[in-house]
C-alpha positions in Angstrom: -9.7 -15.1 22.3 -7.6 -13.7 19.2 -4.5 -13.0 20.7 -3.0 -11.0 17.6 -1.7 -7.6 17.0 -4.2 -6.2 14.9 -2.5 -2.4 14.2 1.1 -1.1 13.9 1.9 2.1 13.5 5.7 3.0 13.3 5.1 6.3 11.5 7.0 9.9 11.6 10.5 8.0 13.3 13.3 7.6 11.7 13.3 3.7 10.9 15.6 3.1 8.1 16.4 0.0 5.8 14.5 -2.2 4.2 10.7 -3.2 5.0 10.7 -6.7 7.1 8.8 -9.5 6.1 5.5 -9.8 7.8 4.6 -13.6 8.8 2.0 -15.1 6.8 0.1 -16.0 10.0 0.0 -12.4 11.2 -3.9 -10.9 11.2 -2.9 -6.9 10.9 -5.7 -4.7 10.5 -3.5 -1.7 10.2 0.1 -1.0 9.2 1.6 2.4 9.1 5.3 3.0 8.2 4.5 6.8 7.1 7.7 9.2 7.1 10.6 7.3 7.8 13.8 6.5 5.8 12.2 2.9 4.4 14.1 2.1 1.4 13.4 -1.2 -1.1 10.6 -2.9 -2.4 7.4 -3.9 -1.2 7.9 -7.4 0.0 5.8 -9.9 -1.2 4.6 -11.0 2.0 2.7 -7.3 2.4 0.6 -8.5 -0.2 -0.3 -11.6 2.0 -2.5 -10.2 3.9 -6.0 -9.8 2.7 -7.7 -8.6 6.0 -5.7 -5.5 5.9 -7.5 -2.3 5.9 -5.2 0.8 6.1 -1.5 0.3 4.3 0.0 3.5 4.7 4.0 3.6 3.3 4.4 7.0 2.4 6.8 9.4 2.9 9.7 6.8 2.5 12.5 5.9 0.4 10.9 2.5 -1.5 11.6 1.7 -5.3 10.0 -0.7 -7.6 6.6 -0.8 -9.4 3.4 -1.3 -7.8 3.1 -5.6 -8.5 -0.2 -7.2 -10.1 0.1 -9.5 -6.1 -1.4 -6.0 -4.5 -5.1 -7.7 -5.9 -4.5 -10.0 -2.9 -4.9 -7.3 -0.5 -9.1 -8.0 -0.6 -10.1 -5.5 2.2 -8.4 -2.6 1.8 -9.9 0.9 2.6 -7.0 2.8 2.5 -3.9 2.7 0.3 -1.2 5.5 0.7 2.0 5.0 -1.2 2.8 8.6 -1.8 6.3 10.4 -1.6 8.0 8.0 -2.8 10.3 6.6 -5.8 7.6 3.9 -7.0 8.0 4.0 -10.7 6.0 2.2 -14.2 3.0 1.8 -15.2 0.0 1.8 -12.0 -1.3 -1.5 -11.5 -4.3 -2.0 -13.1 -5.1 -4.8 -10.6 -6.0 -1.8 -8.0 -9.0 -2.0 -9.7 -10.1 -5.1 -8.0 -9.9 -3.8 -4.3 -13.2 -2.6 -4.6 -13.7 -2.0 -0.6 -11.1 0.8 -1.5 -12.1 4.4 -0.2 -8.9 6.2 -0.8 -6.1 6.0 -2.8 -2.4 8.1 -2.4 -0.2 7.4 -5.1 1.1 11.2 -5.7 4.7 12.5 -5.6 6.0 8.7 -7.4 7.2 8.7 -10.2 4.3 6.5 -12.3 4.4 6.5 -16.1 1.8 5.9 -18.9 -2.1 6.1 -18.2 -4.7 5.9 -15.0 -6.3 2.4 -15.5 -9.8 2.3 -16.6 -10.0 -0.4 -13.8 -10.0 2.2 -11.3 -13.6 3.8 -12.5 -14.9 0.4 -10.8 -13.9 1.6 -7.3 -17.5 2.6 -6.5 -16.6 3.1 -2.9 -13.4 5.1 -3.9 -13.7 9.2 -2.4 -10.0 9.8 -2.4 -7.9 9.6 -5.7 -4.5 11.4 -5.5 -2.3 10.4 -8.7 -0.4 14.1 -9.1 
């Protein structure tokens, strides 16, 4: 018997602060932060977890760039980063999670060009990068 939470969803509260680390042993399906007050970077240990399926962080307050480590994340389906203050160049490593179905990266404030990487998303029926 698998004894592990497989979703979280925290969204639309009024969390503030910086993500926490997620344990290295944890087996999330699902992890929604959507519309709070989160503020930081990603932590690596998001990026840990390759049997996650839905990362949903939008509508916070988190900085940084979008790190080549996201590859690691194997079985995503749904990636949704928008409204926030995520900044540089858009990985082109996102081009490797083909399972990917949608992708939210508007209202950030990416530089330079969409990476040709992402026309290998076969499965991909969402793009938002306005």
């Amino acid at each position: 018997l698998d004894n592990f939470i497989k979703r979280i969803d925290l969204s639309f509260n009024s969390f503030s602060g910086k993500l926490p680390v997620i344990n290295t042993q944890a087996r999330l399906l699902e992890l929604n932060v959507r519309g709070n007050a989160m503020t930081g970077t990603i932590p690596a240990s998001f990026f840990s977890q390759p049997q996650l399926t839905l990362l949903d962080l939008s509508e916070n307050q988190l900085v940084g760039t979008l790190v080549p480590q996201i590859r690691a994340l194997s079985g995503l389906h749904t990636l949704r980063l928008s409204s926030n203050e995520l900044d540089g160049n858009i990985a082109t490593q996102l081009g490797m999670l083909v399972d990917l179905k949608e992708l939210a990266l508007d209202g950030n404030n990416f530089n330079g060009q969409l990476p040709s990487h992402i026309g290998r998303l076969f499965q991909l029926r969402q793009l938002d990068v306005s």
